[in-house]
PyMOL Python script that loads the backbone (N, CA, C, O; Angstrom):
from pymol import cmd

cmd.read_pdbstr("""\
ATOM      1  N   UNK A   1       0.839  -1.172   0.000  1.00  0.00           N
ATOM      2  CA  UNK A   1       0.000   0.000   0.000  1.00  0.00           C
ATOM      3  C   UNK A   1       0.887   1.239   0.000  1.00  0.00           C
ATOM      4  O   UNK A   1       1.961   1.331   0.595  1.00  0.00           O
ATOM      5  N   UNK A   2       0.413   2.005  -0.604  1.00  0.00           N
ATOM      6  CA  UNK A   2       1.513   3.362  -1.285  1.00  0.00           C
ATOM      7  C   UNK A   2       0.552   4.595   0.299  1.00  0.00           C
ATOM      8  O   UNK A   2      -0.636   4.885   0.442  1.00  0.00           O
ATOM      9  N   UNK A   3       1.561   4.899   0.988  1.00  0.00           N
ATOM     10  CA  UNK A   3       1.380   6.163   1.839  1.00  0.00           C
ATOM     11  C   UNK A   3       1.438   7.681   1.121  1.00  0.00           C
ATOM     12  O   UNK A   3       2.550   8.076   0.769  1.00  0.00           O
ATOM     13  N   UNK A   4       0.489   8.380   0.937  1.00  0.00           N
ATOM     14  CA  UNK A   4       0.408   9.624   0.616  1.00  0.00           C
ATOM     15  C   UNK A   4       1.668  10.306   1.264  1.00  0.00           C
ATOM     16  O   UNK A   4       2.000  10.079   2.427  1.00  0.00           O
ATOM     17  N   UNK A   5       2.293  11.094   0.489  1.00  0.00           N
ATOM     18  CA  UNK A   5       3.404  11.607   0.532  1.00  0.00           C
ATOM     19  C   UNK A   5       3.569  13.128   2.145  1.00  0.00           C
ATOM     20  O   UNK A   5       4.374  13.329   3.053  1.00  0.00           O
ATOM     21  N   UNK A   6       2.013  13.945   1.551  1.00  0.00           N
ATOM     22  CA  UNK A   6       1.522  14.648   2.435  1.00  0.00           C
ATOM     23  C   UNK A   6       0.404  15.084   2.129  1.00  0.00           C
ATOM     24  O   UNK A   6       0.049  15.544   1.044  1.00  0.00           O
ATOM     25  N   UNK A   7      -0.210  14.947   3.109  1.00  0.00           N
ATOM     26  CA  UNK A   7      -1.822  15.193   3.249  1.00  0.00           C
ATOM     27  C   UNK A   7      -2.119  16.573   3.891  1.00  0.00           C
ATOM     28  O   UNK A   7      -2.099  16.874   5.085  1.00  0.00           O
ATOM     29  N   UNK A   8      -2.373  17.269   2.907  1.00  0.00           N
ATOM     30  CA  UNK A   8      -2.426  18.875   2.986  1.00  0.00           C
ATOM     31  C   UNK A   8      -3.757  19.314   3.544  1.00  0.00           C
ATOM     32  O   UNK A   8      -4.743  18.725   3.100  1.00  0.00           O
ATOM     33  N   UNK A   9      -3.957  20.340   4.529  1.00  0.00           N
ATOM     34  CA  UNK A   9      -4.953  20.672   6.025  1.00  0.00           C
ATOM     35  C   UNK A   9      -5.653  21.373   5.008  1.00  0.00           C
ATOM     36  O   UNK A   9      -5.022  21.741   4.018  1.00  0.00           O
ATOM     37  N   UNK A  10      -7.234  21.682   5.140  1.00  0.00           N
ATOM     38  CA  UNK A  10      -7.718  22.812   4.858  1.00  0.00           C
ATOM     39  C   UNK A  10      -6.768  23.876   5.779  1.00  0.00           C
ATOM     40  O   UNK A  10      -6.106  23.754   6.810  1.00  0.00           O
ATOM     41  N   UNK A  11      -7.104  25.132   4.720  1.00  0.00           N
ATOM     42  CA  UNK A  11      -7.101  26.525   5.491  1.00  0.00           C
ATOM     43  C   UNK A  11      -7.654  27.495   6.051  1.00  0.00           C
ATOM     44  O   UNK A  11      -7.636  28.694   5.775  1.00  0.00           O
ATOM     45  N   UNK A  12      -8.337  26.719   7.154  1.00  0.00           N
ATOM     46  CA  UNK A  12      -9.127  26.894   8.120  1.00  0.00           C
ATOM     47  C   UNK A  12      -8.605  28.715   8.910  1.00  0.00           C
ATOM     48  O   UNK A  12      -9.451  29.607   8.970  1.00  0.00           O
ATOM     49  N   UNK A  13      -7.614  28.864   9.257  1.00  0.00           N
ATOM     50  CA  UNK A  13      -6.851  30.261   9.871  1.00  0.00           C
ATOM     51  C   UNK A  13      -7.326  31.102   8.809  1.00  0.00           C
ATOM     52  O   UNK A  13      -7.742  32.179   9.237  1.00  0.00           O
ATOM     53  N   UNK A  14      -7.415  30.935   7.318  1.00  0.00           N
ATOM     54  CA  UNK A  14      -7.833  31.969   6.972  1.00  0.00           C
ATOM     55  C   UNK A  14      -9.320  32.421   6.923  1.00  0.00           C
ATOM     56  O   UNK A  14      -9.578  33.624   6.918  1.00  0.00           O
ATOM     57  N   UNK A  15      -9.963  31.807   6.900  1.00  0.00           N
ATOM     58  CA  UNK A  15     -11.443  31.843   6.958  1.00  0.00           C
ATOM     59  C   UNK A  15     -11.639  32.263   8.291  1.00  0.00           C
ATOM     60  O   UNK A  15     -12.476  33.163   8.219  1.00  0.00           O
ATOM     61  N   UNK A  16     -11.361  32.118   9.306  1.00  0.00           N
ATOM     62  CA  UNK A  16     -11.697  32.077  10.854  1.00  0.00           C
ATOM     63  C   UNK A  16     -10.869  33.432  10.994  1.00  0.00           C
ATOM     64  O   UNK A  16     -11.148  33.956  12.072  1.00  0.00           O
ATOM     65  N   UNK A  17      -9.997  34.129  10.305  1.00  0.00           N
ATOM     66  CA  UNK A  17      -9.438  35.748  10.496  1.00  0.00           C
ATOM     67  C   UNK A  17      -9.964  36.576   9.801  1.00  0.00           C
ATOM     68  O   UNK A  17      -9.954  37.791  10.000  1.00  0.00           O
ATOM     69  N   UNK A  18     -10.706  35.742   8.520  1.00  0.00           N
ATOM     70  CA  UNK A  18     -11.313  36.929   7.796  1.00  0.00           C
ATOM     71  C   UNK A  18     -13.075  37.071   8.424  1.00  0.00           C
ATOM     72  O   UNK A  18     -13.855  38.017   8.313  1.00  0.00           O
ATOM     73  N   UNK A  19     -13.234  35.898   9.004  1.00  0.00           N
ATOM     74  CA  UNK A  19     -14.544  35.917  10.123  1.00  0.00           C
ATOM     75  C   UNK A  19     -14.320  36.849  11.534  1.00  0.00           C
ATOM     76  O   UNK A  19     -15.290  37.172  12.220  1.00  0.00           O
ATOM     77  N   UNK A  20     -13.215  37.162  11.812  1.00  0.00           N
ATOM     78  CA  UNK A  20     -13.189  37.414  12.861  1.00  0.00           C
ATOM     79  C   UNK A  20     -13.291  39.513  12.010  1.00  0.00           C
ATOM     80  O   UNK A  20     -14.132  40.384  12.235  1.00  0.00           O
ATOM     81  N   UNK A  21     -12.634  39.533  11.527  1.00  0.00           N
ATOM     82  CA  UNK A  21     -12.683  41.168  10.753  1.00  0.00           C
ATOM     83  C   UNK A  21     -13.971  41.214  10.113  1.00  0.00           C
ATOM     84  O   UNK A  21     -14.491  42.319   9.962  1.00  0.00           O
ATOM     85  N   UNK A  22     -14.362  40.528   9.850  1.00  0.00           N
ATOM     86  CA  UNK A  22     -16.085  40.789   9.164  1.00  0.00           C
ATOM     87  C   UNK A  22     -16.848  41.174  10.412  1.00  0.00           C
ATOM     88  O   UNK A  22     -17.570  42.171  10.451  1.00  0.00           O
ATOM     89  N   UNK A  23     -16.609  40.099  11.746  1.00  0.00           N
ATOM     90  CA  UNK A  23     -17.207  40.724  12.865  1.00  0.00           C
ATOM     91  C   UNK A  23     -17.369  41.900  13.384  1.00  0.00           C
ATOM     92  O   UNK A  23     -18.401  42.489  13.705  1.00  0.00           O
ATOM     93  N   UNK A  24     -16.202  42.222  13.451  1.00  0.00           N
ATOM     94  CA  UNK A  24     -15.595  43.486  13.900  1.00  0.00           C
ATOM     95  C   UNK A  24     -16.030  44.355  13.354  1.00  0.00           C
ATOM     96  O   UNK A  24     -16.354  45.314  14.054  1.00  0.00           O
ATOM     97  N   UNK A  25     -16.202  44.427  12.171  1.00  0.00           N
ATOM     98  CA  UNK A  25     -16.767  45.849  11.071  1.00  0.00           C
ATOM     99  C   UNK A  25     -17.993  45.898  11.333  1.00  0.00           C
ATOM    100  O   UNK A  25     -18.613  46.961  11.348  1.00  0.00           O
ATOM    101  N   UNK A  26     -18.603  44.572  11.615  1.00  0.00           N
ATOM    102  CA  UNK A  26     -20.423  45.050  11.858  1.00  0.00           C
ATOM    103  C   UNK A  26     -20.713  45.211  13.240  1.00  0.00           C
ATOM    104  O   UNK A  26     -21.729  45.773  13.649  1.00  0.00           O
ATOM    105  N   UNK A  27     -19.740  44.675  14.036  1.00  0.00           N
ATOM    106  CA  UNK A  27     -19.976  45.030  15.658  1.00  0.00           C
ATOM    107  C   UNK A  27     -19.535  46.447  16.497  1.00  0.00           C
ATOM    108  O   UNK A  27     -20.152  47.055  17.372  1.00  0.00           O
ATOM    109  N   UNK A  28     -18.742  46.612  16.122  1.00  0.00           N
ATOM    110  CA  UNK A  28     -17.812  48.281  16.063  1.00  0.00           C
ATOM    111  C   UNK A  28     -18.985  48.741  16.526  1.00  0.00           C
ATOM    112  O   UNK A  28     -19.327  48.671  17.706  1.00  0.00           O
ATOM    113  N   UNK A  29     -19.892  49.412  15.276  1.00  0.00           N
ATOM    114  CA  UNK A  29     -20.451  50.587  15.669  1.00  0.00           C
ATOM    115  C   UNK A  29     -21.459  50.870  16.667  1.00  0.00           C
ATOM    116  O   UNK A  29     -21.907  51.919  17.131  1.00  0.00           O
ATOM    117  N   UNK A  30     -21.740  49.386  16.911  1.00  0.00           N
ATOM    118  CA  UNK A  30     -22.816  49.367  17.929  1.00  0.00           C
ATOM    119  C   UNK A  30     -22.157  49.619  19.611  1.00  0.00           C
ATOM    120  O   UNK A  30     -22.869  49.865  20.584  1.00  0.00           O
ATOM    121  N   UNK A  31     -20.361  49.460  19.645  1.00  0.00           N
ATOM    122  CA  UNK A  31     -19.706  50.013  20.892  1.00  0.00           C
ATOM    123  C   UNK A  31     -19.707  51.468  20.570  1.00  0.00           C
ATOM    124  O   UNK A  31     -20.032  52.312  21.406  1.00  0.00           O
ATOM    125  N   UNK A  32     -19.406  51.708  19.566  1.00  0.00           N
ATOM    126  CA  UNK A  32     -18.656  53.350  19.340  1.00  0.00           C
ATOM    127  C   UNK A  32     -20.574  54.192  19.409  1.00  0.00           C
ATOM    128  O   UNK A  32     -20.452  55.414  19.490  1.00  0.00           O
ATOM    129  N   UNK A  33     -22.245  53.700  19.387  1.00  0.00           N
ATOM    130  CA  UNK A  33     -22.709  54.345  19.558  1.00  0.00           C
ATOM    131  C   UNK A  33     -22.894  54.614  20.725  1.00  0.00           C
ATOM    132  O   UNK A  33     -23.312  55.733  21.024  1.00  0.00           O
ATOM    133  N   UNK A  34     -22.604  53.562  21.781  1.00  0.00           N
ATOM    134  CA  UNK A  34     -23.039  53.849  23.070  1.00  0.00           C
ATOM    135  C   UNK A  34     -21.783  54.885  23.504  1.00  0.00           C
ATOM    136  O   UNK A  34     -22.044  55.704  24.386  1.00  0.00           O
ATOM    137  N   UNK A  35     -20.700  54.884  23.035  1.00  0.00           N
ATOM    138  CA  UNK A  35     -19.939  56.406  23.627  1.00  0.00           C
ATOM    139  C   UNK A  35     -20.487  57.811  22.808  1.00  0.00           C
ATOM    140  O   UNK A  35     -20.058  58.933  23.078  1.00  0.00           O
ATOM    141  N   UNK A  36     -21.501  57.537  21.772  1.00  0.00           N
ATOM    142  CA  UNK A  36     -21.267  58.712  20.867  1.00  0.00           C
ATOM    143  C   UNK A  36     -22.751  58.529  20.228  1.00  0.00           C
ATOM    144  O   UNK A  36     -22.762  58.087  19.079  1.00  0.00           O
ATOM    145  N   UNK A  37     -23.905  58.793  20.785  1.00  0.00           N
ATOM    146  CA  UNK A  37     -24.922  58.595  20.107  1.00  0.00           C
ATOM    147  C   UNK A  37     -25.045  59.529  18.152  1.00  0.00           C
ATOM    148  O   UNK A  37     -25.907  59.528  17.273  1.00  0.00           O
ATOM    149  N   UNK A  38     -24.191  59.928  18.245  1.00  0.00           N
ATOM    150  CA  UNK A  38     -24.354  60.741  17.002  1.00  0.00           C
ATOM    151  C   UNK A  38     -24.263  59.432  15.719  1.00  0.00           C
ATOM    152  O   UNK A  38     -24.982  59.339  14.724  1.00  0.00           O
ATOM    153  N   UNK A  39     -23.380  58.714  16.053  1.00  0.00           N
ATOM    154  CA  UNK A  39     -22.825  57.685  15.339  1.00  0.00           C
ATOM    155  C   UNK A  39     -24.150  56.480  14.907  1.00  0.00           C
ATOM    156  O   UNK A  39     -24.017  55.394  14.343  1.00  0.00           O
ATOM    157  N   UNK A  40     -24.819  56.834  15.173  1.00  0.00           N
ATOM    158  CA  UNK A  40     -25.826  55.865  14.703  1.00  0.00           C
ATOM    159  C   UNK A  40     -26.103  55.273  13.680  1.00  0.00           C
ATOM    160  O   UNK A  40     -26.395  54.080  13.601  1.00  0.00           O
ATOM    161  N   UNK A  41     -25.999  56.481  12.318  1.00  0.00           N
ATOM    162  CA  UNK A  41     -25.496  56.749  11.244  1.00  0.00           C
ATOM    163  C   UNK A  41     -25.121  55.369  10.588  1.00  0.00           C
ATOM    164  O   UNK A  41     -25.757  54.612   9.854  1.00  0.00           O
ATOM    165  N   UNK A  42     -23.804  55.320  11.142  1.00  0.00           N
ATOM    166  CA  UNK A  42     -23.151  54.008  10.993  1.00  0.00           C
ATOM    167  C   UNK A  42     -23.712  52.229  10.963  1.00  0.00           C
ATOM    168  O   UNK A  42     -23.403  51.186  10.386  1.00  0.00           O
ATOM    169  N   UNK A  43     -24.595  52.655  11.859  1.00  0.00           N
ATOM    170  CA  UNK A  43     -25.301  51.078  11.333  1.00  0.00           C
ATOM    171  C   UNK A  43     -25.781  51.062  10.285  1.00  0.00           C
ATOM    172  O   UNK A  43     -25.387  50.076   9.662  1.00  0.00           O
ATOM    173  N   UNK A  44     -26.628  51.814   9.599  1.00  0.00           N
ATOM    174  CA  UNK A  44     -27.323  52.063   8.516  1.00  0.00           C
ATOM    175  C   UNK A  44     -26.086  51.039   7.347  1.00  0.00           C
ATOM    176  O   UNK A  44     -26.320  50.249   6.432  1.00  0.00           O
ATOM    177  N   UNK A  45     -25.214  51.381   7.752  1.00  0.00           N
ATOM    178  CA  UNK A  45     -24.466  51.222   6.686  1.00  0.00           C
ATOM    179  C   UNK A  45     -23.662  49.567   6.991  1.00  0.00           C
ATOM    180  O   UNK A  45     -23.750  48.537   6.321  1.00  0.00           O
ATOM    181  N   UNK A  46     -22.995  49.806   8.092  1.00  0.00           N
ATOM    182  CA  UNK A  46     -22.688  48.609   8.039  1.00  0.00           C
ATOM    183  C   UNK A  46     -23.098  47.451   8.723  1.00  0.00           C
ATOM    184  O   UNK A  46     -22.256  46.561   8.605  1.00  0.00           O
ATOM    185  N   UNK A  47     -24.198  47.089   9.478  1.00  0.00           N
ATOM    186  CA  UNK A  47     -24.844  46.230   9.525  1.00  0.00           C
ATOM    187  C   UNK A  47     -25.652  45.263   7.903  1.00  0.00           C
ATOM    188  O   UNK A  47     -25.697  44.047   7.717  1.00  0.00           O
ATOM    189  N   UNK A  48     -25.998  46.007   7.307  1.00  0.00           N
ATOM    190  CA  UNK A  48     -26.255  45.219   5.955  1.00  0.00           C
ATOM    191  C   UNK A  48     -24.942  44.846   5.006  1.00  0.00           C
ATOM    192  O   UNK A  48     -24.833  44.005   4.115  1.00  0.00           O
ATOM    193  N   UNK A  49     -23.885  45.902   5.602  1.00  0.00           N
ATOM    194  CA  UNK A  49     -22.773  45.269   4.868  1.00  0.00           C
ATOM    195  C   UNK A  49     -21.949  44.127   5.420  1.00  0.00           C
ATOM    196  O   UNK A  49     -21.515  43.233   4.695  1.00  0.00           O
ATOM    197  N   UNK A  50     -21.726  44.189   6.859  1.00  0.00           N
ATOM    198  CA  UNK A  50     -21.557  43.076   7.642  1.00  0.00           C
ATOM    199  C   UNK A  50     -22.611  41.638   7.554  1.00  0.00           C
ATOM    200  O   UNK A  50     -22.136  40.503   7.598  1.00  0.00           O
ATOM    201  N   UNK A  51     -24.077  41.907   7.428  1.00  0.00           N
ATOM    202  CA  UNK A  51     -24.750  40.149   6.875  1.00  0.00           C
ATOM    203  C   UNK A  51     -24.144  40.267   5.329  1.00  0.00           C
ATOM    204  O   UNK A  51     -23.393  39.310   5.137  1.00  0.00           O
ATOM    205  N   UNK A  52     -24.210  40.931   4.439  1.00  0.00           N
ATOM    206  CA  UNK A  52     -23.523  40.357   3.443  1.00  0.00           C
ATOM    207  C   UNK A  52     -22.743  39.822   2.825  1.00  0.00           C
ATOM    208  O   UNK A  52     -22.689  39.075   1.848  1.00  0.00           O
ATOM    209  N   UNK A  53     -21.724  40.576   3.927  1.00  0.00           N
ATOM    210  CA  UNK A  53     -20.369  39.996   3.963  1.00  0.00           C
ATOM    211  C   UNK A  53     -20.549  38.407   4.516  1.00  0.00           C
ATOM    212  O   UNK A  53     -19.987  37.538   3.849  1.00  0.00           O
ATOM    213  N   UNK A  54     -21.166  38.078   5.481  1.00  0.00           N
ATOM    214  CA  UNK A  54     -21.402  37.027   6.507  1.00  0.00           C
ATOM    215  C   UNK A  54     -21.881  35.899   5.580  1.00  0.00           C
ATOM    216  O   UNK A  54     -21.652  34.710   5.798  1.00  0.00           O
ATOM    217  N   UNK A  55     -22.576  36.381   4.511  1.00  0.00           N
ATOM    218  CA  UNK A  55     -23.222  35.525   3.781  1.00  0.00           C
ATOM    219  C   UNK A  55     -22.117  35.087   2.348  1.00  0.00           C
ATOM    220  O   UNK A  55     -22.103  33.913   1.978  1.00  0.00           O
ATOM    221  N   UNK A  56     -21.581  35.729   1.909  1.00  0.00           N
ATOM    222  CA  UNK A  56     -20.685  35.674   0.801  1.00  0.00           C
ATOM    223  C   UNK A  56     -19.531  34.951   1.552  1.00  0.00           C
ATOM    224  O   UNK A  56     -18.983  34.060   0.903  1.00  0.00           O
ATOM    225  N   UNK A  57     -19.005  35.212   2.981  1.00  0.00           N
ATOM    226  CA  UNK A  57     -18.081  34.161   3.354  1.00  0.00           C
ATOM    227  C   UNK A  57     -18.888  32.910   3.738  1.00  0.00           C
ATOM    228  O   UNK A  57     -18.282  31.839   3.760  1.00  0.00           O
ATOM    229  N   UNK A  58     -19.818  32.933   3.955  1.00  0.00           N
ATOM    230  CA  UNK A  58     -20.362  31.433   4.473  1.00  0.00           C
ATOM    231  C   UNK A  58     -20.190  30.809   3.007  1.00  0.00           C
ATOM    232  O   UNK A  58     -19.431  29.840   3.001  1.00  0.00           O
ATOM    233  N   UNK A  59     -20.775  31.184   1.667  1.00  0.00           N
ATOM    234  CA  UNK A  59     -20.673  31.160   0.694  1.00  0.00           C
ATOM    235  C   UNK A  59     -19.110  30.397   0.055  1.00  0.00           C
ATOM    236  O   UNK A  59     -19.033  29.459  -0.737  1.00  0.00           O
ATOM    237  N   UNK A  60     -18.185  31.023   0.587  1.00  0.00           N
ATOM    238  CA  UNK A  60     -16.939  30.995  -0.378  1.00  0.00           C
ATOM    239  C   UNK A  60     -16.721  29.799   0.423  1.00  0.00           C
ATOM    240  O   UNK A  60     -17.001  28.754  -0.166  1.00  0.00           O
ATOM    241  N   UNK A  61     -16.162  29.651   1.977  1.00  0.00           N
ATOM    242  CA  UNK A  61     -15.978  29.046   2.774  1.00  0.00           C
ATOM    243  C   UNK A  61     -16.925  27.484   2.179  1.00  0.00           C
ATOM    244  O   UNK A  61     -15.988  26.752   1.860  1.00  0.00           O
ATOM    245  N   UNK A  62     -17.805  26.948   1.990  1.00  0.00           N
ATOM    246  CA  UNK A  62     -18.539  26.000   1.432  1.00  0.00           C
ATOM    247  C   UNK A  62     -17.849  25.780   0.200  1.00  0.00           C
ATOM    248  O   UNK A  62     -17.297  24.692   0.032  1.00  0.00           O
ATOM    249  N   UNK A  63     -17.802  26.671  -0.694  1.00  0.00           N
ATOM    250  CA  UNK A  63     -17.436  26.052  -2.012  1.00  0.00           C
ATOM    251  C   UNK A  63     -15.851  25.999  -2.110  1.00  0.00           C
ATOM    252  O   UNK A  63     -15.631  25.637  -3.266  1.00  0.00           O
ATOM    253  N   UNK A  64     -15.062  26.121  -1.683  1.00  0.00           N
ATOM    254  CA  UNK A  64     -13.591  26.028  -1.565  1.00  0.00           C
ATOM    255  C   UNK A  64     -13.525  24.166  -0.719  1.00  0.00           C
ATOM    256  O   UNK A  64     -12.957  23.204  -1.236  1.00  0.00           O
ATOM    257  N   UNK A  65     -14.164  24.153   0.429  1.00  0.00           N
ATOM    258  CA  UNK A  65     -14.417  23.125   1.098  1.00  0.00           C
ATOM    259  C   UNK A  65     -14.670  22.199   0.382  1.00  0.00           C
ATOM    260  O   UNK A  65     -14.110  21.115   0.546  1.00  0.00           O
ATOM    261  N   UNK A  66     -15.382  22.364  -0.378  1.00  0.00           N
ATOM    262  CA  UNK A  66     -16.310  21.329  -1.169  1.00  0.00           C
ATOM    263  C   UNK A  66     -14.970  20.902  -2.278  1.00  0.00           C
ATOM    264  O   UNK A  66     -14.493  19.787  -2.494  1.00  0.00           O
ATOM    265  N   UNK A  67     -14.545  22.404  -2.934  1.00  0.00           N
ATOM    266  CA  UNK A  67     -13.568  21.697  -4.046  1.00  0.00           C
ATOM    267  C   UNK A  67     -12.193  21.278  -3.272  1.00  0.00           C
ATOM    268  O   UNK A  67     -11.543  20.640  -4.100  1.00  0.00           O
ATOM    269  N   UNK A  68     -11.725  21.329  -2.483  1.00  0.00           N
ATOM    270  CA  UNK A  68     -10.555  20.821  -1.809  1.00  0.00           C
ATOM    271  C   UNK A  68     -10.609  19.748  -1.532  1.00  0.00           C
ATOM    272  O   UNK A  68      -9.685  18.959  -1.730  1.00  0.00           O
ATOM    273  N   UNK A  69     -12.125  19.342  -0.804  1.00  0.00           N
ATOM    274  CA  UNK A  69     -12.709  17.809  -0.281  1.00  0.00           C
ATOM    275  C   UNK A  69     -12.043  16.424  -1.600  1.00  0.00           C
ATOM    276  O   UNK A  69     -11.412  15.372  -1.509  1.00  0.00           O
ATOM    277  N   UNK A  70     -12.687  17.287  -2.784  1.00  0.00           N
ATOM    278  CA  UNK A  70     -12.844  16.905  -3.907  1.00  0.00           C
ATOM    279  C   UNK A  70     -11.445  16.648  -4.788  1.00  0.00           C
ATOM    280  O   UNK A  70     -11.156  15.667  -5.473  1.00  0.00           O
ATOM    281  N   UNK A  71     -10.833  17.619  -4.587  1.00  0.00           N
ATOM    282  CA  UNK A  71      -9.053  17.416  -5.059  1.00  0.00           C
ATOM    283  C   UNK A  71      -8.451  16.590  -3.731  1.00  0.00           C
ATOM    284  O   UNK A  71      -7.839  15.548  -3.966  1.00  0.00           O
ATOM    285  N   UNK A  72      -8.579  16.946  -2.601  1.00  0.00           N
ATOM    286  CA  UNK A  72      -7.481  15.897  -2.129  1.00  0.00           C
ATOM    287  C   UNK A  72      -8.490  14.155  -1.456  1.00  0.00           C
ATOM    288  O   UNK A  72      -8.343  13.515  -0.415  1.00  0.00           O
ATOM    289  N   UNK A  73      -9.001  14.043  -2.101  1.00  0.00           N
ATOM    290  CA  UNK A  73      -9.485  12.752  -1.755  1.00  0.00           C
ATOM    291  C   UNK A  73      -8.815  11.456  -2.373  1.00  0.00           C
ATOM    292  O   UNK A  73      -9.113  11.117  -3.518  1.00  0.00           O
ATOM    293  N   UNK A  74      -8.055  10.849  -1.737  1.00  0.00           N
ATOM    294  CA  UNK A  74      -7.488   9.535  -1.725  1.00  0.00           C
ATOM    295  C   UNK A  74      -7.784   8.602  -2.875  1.00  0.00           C
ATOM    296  O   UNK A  74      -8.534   7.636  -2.731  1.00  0.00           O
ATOM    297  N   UNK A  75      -7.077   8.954  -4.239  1.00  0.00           N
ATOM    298  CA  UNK A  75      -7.506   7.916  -4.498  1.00  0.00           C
ATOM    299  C   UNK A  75      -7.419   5.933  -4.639  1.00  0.00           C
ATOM    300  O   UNK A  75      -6.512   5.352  -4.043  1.00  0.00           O
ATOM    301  N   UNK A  76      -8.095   5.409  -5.182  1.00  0.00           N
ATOM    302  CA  UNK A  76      -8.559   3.656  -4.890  1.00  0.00           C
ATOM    303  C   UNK A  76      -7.686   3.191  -5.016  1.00  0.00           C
ATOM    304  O   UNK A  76      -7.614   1.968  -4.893  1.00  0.00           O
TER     305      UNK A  76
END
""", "prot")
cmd.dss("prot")
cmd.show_as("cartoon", "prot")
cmd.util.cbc("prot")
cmd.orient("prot")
């Protein structure tokens, strides 16, 4: 039986840092209104840009998965 040479990880760190900055951009403004009610403003804007974002990485994150699953699967 022939041992795979190396069996290469998803890249999980990148998805989970670019999740963690998507957070951040839609969570922000909801700290910065409670020091600054003027700022309210700001959700308007990025709360719909933050689920979109949320949704286009859930998005990419699936189909990268899916084709990696698909390239490194063992073959018979």
């Amino acid at each position: 039986m022939i041992e795979p040479i190396h069996q290469s990880r998803f890249p999980w760190w990148v998805y989970w840092t670019a999740l963690i900055f998507i957070l951040a951009f839609t969570i922000a403004p909801f700290f910065l209104m409670v020091a600054d009610s003027g700022l309210g403003i700001l959700l308007i804007v990025t709360a719909p840009l933050g689920m979109g974002a949320l949704i286009v990485w859930g998005i990419v994150v699936t189909i990268h998965r899916l084709a990696w699953g698909r390239h490194n699967k063992p073959s018979p």
